[in-house]
C-alpha positions as a Markdown table, in Angstrom:
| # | Residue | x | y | z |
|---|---|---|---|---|
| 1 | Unk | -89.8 | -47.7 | -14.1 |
| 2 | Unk | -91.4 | -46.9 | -10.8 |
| 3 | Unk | -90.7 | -43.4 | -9.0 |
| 4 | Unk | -88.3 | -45.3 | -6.4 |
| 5 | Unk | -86.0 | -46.2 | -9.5 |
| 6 | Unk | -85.9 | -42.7 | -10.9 |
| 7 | Unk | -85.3 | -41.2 | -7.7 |
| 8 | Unk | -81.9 | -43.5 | -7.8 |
| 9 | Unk | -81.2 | -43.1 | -11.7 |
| 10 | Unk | -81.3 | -39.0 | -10.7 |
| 11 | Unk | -79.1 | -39.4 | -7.9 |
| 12 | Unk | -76.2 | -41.3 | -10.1 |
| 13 | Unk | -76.4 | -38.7 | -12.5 |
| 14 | Unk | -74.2 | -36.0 | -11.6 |
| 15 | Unk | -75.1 | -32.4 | -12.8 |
| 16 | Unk | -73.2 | -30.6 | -15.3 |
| 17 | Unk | -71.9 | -28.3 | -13.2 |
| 18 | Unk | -70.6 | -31.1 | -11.1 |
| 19 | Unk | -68.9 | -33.0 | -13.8 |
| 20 | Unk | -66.7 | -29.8 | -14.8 |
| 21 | Unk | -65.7 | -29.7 | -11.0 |
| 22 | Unk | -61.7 | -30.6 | -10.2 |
| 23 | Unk | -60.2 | -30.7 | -6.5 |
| 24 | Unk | -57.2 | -28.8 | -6.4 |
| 25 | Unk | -53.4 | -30.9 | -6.2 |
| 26 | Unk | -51.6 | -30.5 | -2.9 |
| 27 | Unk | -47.5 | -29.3 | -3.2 |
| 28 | Unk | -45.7 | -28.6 | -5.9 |
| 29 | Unk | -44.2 | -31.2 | -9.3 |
| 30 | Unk | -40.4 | -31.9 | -9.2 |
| 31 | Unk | -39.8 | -29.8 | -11.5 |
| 32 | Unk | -41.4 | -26.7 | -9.8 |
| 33 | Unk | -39.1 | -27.5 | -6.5 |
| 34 | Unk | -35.9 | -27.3 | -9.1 |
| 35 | Unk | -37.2 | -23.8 | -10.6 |
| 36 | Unk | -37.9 | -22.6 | -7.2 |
| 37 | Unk | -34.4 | -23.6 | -5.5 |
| 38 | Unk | -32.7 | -22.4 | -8.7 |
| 39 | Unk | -34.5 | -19.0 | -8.3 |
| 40 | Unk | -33.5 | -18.9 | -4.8 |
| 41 | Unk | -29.9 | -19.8 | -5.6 |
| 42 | Unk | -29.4 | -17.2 | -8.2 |
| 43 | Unk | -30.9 | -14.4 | -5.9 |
| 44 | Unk | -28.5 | -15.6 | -2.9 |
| 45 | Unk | -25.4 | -15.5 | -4.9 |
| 46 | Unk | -26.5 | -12.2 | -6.5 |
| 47 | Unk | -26.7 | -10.8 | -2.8 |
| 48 | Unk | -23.6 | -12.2 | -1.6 |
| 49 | Unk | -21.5 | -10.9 | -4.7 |
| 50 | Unk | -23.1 | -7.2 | -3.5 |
| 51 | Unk | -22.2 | -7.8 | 0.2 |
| 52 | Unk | -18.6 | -9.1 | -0.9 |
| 53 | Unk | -18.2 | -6.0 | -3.3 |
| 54 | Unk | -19.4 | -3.5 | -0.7 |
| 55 | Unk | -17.0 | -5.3 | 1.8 |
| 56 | Unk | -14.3 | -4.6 | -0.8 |
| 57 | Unk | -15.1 | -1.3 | -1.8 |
| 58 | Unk | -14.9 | -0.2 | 2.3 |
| 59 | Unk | -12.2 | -1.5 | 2.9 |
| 60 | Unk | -10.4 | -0.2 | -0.1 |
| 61 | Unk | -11.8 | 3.2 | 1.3 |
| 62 | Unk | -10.3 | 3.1 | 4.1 |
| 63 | Unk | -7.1 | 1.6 | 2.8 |
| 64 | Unk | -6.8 | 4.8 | 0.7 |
| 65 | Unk | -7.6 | 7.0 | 4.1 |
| 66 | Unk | -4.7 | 5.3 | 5.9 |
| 67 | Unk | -2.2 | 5.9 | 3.4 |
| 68 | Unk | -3.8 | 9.5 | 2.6 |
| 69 | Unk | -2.8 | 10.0 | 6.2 |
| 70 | Unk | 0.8 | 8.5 | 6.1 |
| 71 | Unk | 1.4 | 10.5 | 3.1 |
| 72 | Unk | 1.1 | 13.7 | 4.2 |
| 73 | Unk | 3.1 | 12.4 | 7.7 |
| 74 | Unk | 6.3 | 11.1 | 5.2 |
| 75 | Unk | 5.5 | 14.0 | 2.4 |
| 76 | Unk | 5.9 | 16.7 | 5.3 |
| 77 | Unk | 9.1 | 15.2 | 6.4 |
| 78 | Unk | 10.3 | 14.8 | 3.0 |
| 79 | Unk | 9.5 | 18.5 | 2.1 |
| 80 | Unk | 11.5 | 19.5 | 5.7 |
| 81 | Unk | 14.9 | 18.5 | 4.3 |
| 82 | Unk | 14.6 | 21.5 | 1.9 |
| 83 | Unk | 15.2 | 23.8 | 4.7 |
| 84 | Unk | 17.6 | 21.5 | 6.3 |
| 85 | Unk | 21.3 | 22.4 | 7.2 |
| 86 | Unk | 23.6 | 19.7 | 8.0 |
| 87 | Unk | 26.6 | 19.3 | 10.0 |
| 88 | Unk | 29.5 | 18.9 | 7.4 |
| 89 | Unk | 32.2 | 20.7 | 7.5 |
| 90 | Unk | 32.9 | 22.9 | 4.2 |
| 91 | Unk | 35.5 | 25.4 | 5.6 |
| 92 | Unk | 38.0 | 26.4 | 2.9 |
| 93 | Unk | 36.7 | 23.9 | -0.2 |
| 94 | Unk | 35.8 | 25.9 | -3.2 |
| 95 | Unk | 31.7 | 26.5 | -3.4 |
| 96 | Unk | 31.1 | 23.4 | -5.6 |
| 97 | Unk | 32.8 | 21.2 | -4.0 |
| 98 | Unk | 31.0 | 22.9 | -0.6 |
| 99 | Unk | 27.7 | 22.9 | -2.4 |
| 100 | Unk | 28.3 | 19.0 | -3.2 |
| 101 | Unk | 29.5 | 17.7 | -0.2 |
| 102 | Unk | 26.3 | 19.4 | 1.2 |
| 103 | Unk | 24.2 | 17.6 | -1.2 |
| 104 | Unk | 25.8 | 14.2 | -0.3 |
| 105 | Unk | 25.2 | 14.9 | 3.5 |
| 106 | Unk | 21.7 | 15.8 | 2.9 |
| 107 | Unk | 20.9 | 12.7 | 1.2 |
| 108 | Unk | 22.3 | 10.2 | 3.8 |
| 109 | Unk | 20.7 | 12.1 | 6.4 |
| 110 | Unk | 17.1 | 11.2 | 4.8 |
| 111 | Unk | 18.6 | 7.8 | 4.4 |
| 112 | Unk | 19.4 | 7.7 | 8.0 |
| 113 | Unk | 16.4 | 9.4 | 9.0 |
| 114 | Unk | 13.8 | 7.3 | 7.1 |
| 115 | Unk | 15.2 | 4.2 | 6.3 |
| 116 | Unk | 13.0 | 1.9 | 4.2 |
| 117 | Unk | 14.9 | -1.3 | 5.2 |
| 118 | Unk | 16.8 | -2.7 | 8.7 |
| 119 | Unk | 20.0 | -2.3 | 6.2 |
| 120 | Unk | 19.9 | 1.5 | 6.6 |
| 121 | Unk | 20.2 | 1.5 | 10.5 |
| 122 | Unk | 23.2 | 0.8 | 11.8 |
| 123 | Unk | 23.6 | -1.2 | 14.5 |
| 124 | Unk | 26.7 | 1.0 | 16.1 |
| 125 | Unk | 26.1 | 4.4 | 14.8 |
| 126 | Unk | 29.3 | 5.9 | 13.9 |
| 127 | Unk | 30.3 | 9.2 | 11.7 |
| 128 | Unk | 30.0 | 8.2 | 8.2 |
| 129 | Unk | 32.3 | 9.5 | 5.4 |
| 130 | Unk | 30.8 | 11.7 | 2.7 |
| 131 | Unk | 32.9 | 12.4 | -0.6 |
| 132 | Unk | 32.3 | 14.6 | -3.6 |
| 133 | Unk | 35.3 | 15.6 | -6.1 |
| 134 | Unk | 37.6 | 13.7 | -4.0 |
| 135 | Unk | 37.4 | 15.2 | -1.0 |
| 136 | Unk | 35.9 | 13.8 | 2.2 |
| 137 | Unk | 34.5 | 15.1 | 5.3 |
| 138 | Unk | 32.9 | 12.9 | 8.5 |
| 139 | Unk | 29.4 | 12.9 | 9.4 |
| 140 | Unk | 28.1 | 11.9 | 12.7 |
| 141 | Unk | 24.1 | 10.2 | 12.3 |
| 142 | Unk | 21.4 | 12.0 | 13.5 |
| 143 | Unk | 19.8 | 11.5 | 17.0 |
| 144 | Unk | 16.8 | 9.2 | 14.9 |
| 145 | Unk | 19.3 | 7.0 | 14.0 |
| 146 | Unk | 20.4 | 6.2 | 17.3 |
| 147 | Unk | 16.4 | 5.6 | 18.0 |
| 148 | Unk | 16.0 | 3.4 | 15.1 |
| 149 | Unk | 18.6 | 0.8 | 16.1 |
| 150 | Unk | 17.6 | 0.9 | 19.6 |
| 151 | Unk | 14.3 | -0.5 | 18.8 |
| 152 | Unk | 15.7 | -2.9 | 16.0 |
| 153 | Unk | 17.8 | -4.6 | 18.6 |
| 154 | Unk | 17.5 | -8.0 | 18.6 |
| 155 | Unk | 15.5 | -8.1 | 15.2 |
| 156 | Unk | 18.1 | -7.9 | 12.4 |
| 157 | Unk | 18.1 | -12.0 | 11.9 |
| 158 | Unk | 14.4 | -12.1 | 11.0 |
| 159 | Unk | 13.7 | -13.2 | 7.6 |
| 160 | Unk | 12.9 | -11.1 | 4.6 |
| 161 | Unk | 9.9 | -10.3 | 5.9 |
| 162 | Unk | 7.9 | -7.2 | 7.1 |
| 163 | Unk | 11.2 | -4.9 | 7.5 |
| 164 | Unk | 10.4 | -2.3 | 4.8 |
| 165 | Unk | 6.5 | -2.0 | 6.9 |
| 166 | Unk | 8.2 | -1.8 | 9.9 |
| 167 | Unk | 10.5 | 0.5 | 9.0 |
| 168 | Unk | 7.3 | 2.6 | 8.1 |
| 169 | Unk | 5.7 | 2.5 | 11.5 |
| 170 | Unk | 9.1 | 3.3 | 13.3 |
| 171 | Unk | 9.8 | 6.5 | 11.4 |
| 172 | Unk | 6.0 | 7.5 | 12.8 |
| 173 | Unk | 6.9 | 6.4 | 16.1 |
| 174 | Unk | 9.9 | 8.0 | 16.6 |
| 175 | Unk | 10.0 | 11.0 | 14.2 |
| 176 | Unk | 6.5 | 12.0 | 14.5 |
| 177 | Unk | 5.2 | 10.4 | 17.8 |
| 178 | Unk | 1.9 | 12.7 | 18.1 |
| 179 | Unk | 0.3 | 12.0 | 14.6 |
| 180 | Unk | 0.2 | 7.8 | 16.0 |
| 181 | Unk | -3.1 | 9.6 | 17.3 |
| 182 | Unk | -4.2 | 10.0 | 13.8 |
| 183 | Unk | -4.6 | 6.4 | 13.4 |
| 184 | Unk | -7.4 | 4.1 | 14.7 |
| 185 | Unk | -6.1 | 0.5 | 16.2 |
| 186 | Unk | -8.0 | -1.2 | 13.6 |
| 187 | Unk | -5.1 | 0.6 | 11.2 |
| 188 | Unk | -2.3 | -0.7 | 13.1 |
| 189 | Unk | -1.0 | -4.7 | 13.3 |
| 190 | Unk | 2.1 | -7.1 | 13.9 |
| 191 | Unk | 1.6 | -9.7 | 11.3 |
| 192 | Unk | 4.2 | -11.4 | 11.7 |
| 193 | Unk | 4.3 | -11.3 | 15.4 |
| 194 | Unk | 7.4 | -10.4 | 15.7 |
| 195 | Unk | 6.9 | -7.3 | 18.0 |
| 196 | Unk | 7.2 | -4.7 | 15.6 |
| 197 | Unk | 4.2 | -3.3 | 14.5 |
| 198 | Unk | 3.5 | -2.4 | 10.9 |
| 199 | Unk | 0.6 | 0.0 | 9.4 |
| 200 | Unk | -2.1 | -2.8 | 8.1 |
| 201 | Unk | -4.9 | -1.9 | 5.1 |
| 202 | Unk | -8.2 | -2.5 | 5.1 |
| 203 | Unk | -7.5 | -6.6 | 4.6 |
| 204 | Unk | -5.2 | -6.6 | 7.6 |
| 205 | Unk | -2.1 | -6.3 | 5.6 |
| 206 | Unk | 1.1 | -4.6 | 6.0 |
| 207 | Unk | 1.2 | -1.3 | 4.4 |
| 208 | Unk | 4.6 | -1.0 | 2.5 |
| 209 | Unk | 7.8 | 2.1 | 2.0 |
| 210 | Unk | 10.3 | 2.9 | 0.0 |
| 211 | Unk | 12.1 | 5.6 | 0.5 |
| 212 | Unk | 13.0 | 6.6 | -3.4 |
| 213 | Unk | 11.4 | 4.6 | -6.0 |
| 214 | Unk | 13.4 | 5.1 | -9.2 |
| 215 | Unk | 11.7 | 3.4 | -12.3 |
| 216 | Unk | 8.4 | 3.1 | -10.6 |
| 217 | Unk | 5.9 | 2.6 | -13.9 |
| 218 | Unk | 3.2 | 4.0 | -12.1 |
| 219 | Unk | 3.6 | 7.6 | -10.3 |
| 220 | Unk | 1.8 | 10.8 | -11.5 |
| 221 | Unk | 4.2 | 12.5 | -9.7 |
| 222 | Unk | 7.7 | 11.8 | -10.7 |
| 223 | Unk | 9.0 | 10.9 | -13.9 |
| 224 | Unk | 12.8 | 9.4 | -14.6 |
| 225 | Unk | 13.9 | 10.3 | -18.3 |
| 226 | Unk | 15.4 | 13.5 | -18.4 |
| 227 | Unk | 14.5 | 14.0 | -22.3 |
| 228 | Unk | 10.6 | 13.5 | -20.8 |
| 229 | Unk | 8.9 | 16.8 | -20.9 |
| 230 | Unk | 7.3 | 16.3 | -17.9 |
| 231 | Unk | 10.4 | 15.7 | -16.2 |
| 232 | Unk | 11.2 | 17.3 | -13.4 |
| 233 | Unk | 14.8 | 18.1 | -11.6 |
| 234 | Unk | 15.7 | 16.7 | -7.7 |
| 235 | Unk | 14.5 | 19.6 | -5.4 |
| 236 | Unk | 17.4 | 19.4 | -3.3 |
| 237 | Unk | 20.2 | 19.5 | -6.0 |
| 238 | Unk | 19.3 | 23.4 | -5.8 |
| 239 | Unk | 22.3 | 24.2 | -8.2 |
| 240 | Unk | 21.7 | 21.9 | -10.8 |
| 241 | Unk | 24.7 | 19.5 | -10.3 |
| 242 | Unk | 23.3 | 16.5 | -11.0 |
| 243 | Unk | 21.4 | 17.7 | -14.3 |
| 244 | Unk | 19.6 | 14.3 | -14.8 |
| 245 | Unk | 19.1 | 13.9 | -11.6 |
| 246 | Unk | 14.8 | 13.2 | -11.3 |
| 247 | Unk | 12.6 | 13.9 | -8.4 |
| 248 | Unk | 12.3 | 10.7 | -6.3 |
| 249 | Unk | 9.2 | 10.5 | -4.1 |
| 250 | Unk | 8.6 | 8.4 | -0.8 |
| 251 | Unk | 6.2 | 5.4 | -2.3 |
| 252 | Unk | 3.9 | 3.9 | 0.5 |
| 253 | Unk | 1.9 | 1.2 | -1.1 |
| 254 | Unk | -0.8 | -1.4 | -0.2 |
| 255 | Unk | -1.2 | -4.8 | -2.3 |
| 256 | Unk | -4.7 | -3.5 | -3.5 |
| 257 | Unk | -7.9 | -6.0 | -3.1 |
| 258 | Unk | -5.4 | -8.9 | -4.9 |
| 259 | Unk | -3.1 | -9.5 | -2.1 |
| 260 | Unk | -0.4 | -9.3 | -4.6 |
| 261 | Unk | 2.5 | -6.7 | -4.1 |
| 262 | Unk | 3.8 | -7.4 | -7.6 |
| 263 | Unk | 6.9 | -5.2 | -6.3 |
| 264 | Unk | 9.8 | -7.1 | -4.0 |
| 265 | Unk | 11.9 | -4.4 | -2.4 |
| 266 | Unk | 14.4 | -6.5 | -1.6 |
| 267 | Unk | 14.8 | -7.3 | -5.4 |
| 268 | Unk | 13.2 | -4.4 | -7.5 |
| 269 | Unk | 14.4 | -1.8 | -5.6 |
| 270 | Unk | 17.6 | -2.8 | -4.0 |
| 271 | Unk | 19.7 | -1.2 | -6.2 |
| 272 | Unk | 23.8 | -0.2 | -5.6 |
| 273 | Unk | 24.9 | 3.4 | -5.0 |
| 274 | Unk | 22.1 | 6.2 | -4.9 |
| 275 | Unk | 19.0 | 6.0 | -7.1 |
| 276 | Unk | 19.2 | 9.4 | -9.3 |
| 277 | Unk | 20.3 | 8.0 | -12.3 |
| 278 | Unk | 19.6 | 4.5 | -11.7 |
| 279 | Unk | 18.3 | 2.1 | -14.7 |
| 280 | Unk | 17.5 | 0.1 | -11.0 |
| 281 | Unk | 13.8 | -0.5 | -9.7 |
| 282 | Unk | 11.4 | -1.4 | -12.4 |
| 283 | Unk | 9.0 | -4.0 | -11.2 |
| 284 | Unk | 9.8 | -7.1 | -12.6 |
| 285 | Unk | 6.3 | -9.4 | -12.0 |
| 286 | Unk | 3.6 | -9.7 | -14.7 |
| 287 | Unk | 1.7 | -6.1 | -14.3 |
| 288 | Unk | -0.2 | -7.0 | -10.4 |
| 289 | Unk | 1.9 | -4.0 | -8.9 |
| 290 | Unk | -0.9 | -2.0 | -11.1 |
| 291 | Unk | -4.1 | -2.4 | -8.9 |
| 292 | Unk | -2.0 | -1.5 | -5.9 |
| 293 | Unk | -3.0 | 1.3 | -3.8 |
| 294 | Unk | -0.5 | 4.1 | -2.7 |
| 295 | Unk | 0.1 | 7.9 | -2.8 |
| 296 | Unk | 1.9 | 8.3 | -6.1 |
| 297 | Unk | -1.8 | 8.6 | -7.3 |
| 298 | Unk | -2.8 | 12.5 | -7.0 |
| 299 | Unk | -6.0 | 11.0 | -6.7 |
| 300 | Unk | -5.5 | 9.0 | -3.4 |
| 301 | Unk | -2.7 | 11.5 | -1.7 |
């Protein structure tokens, strides 16, 4: 073999460090593209469940600030009747029967004076009759009442519908014009649309009232059975005529992150006659009322 031939015998031969030699591969195998998207997937919906849970969890806060505020509006109001004299005529009845007729009057004044329901305004206000041990005595409604139906004009043949949130934002109105400035317009809505604006939650929905809540399950602040030891006596029944008569708190209540009420006022808590003593007003849905927010939580008043 002449040199020419080894010359071209060497060049065929590739050195060792040659043969060990790979290019790299360009992109990735299937199954690296599924791992990848996967990994991508998971971290996306892991983000968006945080943003949706910190959406939640502000606008529950601020939820719980609105009806912080309207509690201690309604709780003030409430806690004015204490002091409260109304116009009934006692001359010449004996001191309980005074004392009762008194009591009556009171309590239909807070019924005229923060109705919970377009029911409790009268469309004609007119003196009422008030009765206790079979005697009766007129009373005229108060100047709020005359307010109230004013504004309901021309509302009374809507629906069952936002009436018991309306009725809410009217006793604000009316009663306590100045604290409206409290509220931010973001906390404010008409849902419905039908011109009468309600207090909304952080969701956008109407924020709920009832005057007196008997039965409500889930109140730290007011308990029904008069055997309970926690029980505790109606404020304004000062001489203890109506022994078994509880405490009954103004309930202002949002459906909670759920949507879901779980409490119909116009079924659980349209009971006959006056609440203190009522078996009336016990929630009758499957338990949803429970994640609600409202101010019969000490926590959230």
């Amino acid at each position: 073999m002449n040199a020419q031939q080894n010359n071209a015998v060497g060049r065929r031969q590739p050195s060792a460090g040659a043969a060990r030699f790979h290019p790299s591969r360009a992109g990735f195998t299937l199954v690296e593209l599924i791992v990848a998207v996967s990994i991508i997937v998971i971290l996306a919906g892991i983000t968006l469940r945080a943003l949706s849970m910190a959406r939640d969890s502000g606008r529950e806060y601020r939820t719980k600030a609105t009806i912080s505020k309207l509690d201690r509006i309604i709780r003030e109001m409430y806690a004015s009747y204490r002091n409260r004299r109304v116009p009934i005529d006692t001359t010449g009845l004996d001191p309980r029967t005074a004392i009762g007729l008194q009591l009556a009057a009171l309590r239909q004044t807070i019924l005229f004076e923060m109705p919970e329901r377009y029911g409790d305004v009268p469309e004609n206000p007119q003196p009422v009759t008030i009765s206790y041990n079979s005697v009766s005595r007129p009373l005229m409604p108060p100047g709020a009442s005359y307010a109230y139906s004013a504004v309901l004009a021309g509302h009374r043949s809507n629906p069952a519908d936002n009436s018991h949130a309306e009725c809410l934002y009217m006793i604000v109105a009316i009663s306590n014009p100045e604290r409206l400035e409290d509220f931010q317009a973001s906390e404010i809505g008409d849902t419905d649309g039908d011109g009468l604006p309600e207090f909304v939650d952080g969701w956008g929905r109407p924020i709920y009232f009832l005057r007196w809540a008997p039965q409500f399950p889930d109140s730290d602040i007011q308990t029904i059975d008069a055997s309970d030891p926690d029980f505790r006596h109606d404020p304004f029944d000062t001489h203890n005529l109506q022994p078994s008569a509880p405490l009954l708190l103004p309930l202002v209540y949002s459906a909670g992150p759920d949507g879901d009420y779980g409490i119909n006022p116009h079924q659980d808590y349209n009971y006959a006659g006056e609440p203190w003593g009522s078996t009336a007003g016990q929630p009758t849905g499957d338990g949803t009322h429970y994640d609600n927010i409202h101010n019969h939580r000490i926590e959230q008043r």
